[in-house]
N, C-alpha and C positions, 0 to 999 in steps of 0.2 A: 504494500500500500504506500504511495506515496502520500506527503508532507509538505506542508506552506511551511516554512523558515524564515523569522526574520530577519536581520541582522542589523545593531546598530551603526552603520559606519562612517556617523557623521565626524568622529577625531582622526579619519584617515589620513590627514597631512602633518598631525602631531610626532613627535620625535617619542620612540616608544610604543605607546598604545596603536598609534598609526602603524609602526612595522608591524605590530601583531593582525593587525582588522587586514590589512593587506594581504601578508601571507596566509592567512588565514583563508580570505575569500578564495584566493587564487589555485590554492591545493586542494580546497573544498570543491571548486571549479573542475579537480583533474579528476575525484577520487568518487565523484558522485553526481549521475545523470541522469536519478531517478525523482528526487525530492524538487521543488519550488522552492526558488531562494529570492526574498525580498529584500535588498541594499538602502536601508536610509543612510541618503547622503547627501550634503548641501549641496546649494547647484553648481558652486563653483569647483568641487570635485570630483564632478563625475568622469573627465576624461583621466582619474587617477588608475581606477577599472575600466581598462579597456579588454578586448577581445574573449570575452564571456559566453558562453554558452548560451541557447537556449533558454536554459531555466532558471537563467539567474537573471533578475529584474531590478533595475534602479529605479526610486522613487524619490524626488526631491522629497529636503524636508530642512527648513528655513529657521528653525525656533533655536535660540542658540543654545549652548551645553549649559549646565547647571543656570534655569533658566525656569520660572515658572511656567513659562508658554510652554517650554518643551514637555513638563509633565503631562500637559490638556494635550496639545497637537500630537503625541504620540498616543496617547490613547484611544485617539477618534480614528486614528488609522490602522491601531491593531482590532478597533471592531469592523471595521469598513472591508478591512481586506483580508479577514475572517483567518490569520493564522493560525498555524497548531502550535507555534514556539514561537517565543522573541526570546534573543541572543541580545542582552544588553554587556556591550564587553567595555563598559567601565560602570562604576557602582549606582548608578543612577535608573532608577526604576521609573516608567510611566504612573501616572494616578492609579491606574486602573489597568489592569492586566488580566485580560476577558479570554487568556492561554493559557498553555504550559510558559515557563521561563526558565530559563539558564543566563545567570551573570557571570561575569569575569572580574573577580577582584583582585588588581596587579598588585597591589602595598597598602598601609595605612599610612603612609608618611604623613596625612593631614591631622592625624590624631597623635601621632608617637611625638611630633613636632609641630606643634600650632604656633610657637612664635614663626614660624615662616609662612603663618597665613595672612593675607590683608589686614584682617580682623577678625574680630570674634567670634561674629555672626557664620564665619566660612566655617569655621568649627562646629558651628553645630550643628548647621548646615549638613557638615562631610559626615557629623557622628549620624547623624537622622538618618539621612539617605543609607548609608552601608547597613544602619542596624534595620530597617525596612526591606534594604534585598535582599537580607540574609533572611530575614524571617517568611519572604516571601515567595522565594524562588525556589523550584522544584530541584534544580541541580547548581550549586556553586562551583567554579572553578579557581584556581589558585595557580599562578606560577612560579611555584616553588613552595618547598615543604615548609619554607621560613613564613610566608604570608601566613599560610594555613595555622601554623602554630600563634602568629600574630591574633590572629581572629579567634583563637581557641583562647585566648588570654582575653584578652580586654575586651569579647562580646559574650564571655563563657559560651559558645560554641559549640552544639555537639558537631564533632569535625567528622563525622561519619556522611553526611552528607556534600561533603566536600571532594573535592577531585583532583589533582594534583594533575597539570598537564605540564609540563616544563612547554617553554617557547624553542622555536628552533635559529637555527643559522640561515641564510640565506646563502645557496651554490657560488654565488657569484664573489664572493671572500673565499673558497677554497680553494678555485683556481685560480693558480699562479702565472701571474701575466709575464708577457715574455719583458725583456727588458728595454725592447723600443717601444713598446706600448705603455709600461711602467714610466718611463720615462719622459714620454707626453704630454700624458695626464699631471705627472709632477711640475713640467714646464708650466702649462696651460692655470695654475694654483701657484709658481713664482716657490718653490719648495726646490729645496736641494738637500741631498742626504750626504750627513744622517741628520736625524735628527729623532724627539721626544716628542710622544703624540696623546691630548686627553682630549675623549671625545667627549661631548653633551652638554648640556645651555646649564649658562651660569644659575643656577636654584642654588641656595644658601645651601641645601644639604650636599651640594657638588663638591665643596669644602674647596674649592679653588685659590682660597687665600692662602689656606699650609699647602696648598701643591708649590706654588708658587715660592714660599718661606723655603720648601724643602729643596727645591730646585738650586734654589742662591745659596742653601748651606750646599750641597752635592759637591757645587762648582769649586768649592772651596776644600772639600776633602779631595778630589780628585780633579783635577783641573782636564778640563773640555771645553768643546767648542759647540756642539751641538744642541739650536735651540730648540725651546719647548714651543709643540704648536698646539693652539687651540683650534678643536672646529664646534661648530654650534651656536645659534641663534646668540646673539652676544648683549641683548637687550640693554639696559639701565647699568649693565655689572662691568662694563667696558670703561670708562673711565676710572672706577675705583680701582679696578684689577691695574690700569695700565700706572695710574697714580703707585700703588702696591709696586709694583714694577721699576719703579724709577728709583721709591727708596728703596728697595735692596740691590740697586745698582747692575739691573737684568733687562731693563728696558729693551737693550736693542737687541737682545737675547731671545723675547718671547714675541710669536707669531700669534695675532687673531685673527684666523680665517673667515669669520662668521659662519655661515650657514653652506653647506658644501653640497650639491648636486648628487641623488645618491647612487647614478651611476659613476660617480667620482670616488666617492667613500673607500670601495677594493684597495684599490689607488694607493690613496690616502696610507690607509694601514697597511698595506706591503712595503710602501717604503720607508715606515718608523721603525729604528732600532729599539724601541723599547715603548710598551703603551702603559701610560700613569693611569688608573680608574682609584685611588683612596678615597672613594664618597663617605658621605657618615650613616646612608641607607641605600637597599635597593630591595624591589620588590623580587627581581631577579637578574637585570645588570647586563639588557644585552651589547654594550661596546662590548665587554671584557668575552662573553664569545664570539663577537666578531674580529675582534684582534687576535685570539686567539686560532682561529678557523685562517687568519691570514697568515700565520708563521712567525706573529710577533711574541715574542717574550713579554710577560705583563705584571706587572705592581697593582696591589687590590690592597683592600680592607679585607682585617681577620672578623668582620661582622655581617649582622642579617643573611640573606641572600647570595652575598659575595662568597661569604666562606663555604656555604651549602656546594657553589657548584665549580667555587676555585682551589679549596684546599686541596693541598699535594700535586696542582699543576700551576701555579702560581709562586712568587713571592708574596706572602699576607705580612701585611704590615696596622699598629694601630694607627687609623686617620688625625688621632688626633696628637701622635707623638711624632712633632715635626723632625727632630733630631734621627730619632728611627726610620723613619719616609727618606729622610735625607742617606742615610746608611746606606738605605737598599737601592736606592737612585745610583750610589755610587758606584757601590759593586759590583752592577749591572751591566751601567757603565764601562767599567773598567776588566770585568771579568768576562771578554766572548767565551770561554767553554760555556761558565754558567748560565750566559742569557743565552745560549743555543740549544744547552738542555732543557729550560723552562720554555723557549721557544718547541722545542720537538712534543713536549709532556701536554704541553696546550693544544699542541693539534693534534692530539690525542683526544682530550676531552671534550673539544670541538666536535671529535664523530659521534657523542652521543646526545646530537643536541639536534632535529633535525623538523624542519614546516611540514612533511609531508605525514609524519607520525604527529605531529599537534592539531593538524588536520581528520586525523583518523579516529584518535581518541575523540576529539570533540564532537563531532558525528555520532561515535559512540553514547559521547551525553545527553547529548538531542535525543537521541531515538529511545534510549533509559527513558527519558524524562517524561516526554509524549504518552509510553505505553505504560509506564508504571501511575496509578493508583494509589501512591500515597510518596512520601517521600524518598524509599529508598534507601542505597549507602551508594557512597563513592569509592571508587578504585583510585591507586597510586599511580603517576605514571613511571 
């Protein structure tokens, strides 16, 4: 029997959530051509999903994210267009939900750290909303066993209904470009190797300031040349950072690429000697498998999410012990056996991280959810 599916994919240009709703539809696209698949997505994204099957349907849908209209305007259209499931893959639940549901809860970071919210009101906001989809939704997903234990804590939880999908890699980081190709793309971005590379937009929990502290101590235990590049939406945090940058005397040191093309990305990470990720959280931290999946050696935090899926192929360092960050920076640096064996041990871990299995499992949850009668339990992935 075939299934109307919805899916939410109106953050599809978002850094993150967006690579999941992406990958996501696109493998869902390869691995199933039985079911009716509904795409909300703003209109300025529709040609993000191109070349789609059949049964996959896009539907504008204008009310923006965390958004009261969005509550009402999603609900008129999950009666109107009579689905058996909505897929809301971030925490945010319609009024009314006249289906089955499955959410995707990526992190709490709105809750664990509310001084990095606007205001207060986003706080209760973020607690409402998550404890409403949790209560409401027939199958929860989680990417990574750390969210899951997150939610087990501070919503007391029963995590039986929970489902553990890890996210995947994208192919296009595993293969290794030839080196006039590599070479290009470096041109065409004003990059010249080697160098240091952290991906993701400056958010307070990016911890940016001790990357940065740690780099200017590095330079000084181990004297190099190779500067730190940033890529990633560089909003309001570009002038502090770059001010940051001048006093610890690294200015002409550190590169801000902004926002980088994401057929550029591969690129990007193949020709970093070494990729920084020391965030203070992550729901599950996909740079650090995509530098990995590309051959780079990588520096992380021993916490959340990070440790779940880099211990023993990473260097783990604490984010907030700038002197230690700077240690490992160094010998990284300065040890190629080391950063070629953390380079080989990553792209190791990289194979078990994969869109077309986060794809399969989740189909799996859909079709649990649809036919089951009551709530269920969740599998691991």
């Amino acid at each position: 029997m075939a299934y109307t599916i919805g899916i939410d994919a109106r953050k599809l240009q978002d850094f993150g959530i967006g690579t999941y709703v992406r990958n996501l539809v696109n493998h869902l696209a390869d691995i199933d051509t039985e079911n009716q698949y509904i795409l909300f997505t703003g209109p300025q994204r529709k040609d993000a999903l191109r070349d789609l099957p059949e049964n996959f349907r896009i539907v504008a849908e204008n009310s923006p994210v965390y958004s009261v209209r969005e509550l009402l305007a999603l609900s008129w259209k999950l009666f109107r267009l009579k689905l058996d499931l909505y897929h809301a893959t971030h925490y945010v639940l319609p009024a009314v939900n006249p289906c089955r549901v499955v959410v995707t809860i990526h992190d709490i970071i709105h809750l664990l750290y509310p001084e990095y919210l606007p205001n207060r009101l986003a706080f209760f906001y973020a607690h409402r909303m998550i404890r409403r989809s949790l209560a409401r939704s027939d199958r929860i997903i989680t990417v990574s066993r750390n969210t899951r234990t997150d939610l087990g804590r501070y919503f007391d939880l029963d995590t039986k209904k929970v489902q553990v999908i890890y996210n995947g890699v994208e192919d296009a980081f595993r293969q290794e470009m030839s080196s006039v190709d590599l070479k290009r793309w470096l041109d065409q971005l004003s990059l010249n190797r080697p160098y240091l590379l952290f991906v993701g937009n400056p958010k307070p929990h990016k911890n940016l300031a001790n990357v940065l502290r740690a780099y200017a101590r590095a330079r000084q235990l181990h004297d190099f040349d190779a500067p730190l590049v940033f890529v990633g939406d560089r909003g309001n945090a570009e002038s502090r950072l770059r001010s940051l940058s001048e006093s610890l005397g690294i200015r002409d040191r550190v590169l801000m690429l902004g926002h980088v093309a994401q057929e550029a990305l591969p690129a990007v990470y193949q020709g970093a000697s070494l990729f920084l990720y020391p965030t203070l959280y992550e729901g599950f931290g996909l740079p650090v498998i995509e530098a990995m999946a590309s051959g780079v050696a990588v520096i992380t935090s021993d916490n959340s999410a990070l440790k779940e899926i880099a211990e023993g192929y990473a260097h783990l360092v604490n984010p907030l012990d700038v002197e230690g960050l700077a240690r490992a920076i160094a010998h990284c640096v300065a040890d190629d056996e080391h950063r070629t064996a953390l380079a080989k041990l990553g792209l190791r871990r990289a194979a078990d991280f994969d869109w077309r299995r986060t794809a399969e499992k989740t189909l799996e949850a859909y079709l649990a959810a649809i036919r089951s009668k009551d709530n269920g339990s969740g599998a691991e992935a």
